[in-house]
N, C-alpha and C positions, 0 to 999 in steps of 0.2 A: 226648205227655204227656196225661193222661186228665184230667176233674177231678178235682181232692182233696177228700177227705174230711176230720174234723174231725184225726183220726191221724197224716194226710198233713201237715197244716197244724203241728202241736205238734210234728211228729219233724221237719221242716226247721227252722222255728223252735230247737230245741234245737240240731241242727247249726251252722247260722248261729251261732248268739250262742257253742257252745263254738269250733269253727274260728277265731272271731274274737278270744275272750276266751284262747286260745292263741297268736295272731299278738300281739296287745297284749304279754301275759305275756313270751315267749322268744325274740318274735322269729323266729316260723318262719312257712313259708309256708303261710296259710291254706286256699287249694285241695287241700294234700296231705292235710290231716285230713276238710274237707268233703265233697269229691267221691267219697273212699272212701265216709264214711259216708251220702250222698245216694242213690249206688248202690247198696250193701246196704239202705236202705230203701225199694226198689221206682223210684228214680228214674230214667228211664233215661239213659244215659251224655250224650247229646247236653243233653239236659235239666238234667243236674250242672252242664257246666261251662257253657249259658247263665248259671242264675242265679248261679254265679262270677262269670261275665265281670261285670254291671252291681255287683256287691260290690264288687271288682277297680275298676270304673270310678270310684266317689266313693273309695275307699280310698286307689288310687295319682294321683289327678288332687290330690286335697288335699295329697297327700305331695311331689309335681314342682312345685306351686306355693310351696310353705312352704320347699323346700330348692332350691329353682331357680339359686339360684346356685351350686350345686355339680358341675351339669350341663355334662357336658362334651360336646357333640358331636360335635369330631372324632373322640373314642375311640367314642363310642357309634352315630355312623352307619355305618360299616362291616357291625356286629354286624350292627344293627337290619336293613340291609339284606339280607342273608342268612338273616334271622331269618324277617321276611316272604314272601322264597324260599320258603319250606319248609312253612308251616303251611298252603296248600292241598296240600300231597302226603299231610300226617297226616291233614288232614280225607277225606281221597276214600280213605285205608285205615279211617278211621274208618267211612265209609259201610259200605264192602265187609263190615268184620268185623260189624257189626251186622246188616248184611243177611244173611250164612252163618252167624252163630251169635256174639248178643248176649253171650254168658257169655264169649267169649273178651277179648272187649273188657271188661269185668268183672274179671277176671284180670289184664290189661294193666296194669291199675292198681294190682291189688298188687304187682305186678315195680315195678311205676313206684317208687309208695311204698317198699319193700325196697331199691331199687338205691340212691334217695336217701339212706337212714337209713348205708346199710352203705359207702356214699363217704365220710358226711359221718363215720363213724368211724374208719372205715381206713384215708382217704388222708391225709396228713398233707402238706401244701400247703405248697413253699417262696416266700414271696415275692418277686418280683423288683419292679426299677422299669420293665422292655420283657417285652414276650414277643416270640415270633415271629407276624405275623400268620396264621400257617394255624391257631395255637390259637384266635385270636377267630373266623377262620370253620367253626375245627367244635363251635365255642359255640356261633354261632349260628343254623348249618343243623340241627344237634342239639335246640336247642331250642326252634326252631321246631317242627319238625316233632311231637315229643314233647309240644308244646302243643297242635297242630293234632290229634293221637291222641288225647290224654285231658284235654288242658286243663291238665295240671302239664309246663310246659315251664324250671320255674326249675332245675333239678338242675343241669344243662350251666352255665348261666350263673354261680350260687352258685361252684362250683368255680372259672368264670374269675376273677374277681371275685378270688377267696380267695387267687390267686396271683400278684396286684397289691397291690405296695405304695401303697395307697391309704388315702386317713381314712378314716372308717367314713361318713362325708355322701356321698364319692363314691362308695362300692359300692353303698350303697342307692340312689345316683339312676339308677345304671347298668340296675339293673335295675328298678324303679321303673318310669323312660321306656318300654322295651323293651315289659314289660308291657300300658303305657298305652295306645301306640301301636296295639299290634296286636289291641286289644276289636273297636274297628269293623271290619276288612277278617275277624276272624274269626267277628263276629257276623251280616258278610250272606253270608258262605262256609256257615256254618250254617242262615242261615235257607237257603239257596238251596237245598242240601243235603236237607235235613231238615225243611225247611217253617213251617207254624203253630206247630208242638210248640217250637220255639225262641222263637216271640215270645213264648208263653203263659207259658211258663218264665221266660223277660225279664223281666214282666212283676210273677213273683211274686219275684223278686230284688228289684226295686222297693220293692216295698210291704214286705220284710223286712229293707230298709235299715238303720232304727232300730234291729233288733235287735244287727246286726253292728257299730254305734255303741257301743251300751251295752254290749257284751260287750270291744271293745278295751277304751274305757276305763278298764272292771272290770281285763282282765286288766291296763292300764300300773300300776296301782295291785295289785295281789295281783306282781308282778315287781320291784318298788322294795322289796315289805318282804318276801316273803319268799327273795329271792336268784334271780338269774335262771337260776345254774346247776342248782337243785336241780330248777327245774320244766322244764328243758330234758331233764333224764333220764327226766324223768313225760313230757315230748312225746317223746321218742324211742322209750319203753318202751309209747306208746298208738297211736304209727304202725307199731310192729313188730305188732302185734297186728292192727291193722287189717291190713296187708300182708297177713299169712299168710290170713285170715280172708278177703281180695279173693280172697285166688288158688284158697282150697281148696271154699269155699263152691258157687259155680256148678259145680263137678266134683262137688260129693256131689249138691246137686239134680236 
């Protein structure tokens, strides 16, 4: 990751605080909207989900303290440990596709985006109160790994989650934890990987912290008055765009 310029600085800035001020709003996961649009603006993939990950770190560390007691870990180490399994196998295809041709990995991510949006419409989830456990472990070899590729590893999990009859305090911590857990062992897989360009990136995640403050906030307050579903159709109808926009872009350049 190069230095930034003043462009650099105002087009992250903008991402941050919408990504954020869309998680606030509906409730969606913020990596899916930023890291598309971090990539489309010159960022490069390893570099996206860096300053994810340290967003991701005060986001979900505030969120596992405040609801702590909803945490369940017998159901959540199983996953978690599987989870872990997997996301150095997505980081070493991450290497490889960036090294043979960056634009695939680019792409990647609109599939990613696409696949998420068109589950979260299609599948229509029965809840139980047990599943079988071979569904928690291809949640969490799945989304490991899909985490360790592009940094949006919540798809796989969102789905297990949605097929538990759970409150709404345990799905989020479910995947909350998972999240939390796996910043560190995927940020020195990264730097190890990928080098300088990781911390530097870290680094400006940091210092744009307050932005992604001020933009939840914004959005918990714009999703309280004006209905969470309406703006849930505006986040669906602005990741389908980005998708297609991931996948077709790098093939016309």
């Amino acid at each position: 990751m190069s230095t930034l310029d003043v462009a650099d600085i105002i087009w992250i800035a903008f991402v941050l605080f919408f990504g954020s001020l869309s998680q606030g709003a509906v409730g969606f996961g913020v990596g899916l909207i930023c890291i598309p649009l971090l990539v489309l603006g010159g960022i490069s993939l390893p570099s996206a989900i860096a300053i994810m990950l340290i967003t991701m770190f005060f986001a979900n560390g505030a969120s596992c303290w405040f609801y702590r007691k909803h945490i369940d870990w017998k159901v959540i180490t199983p996953v978690l440990s599987l989870h872990l399994l997997a996301l150095p196998i997505g980081i070493v295809t991450l290497y490889f596709l960036t090294e043979f041709n960056p634009d695939i990995a680019k792409a990647i991510v609109g599939v990613v985006v696409l696949g998420t949006v068109g589950s979260q419409l299609l599948l229509k989830v029965k809840r139980r109160d047990h599943l079988h456990p071979m569904w928690g472990a291809a949640a969490g070899l799945s989304s490991g790994y899909i985490e360790g590729l592009v940094g949006m590893g919540s798809p796989p999990l969102i789905l297990y989650v949605m097929a538990h009859n759970w409150n709404v305090h345990r799905l989020r911590t479910f995947i909350w934890v998972i999240f939390l857990i796996d910043i560190l062992p995927m940020f020195l897989m990264l730097w190890y990987t990928f080098g300088h360009e990781v911390v530097y990136a870290t680094m400006i995640g940091i210092l744009f912290f307050p932005i992604t403050f001020i933009g939840a906030r914004i959005g918990n307050i714009l999703g309280h008055a004006l209905g969470t579903e309406r703006l849930r159709v505006v986040a669906y109808v602005i990741l389908i765009i980005l998708g297609v926009v991931s996948v077709c872009l790098p093939f016309l350049d």
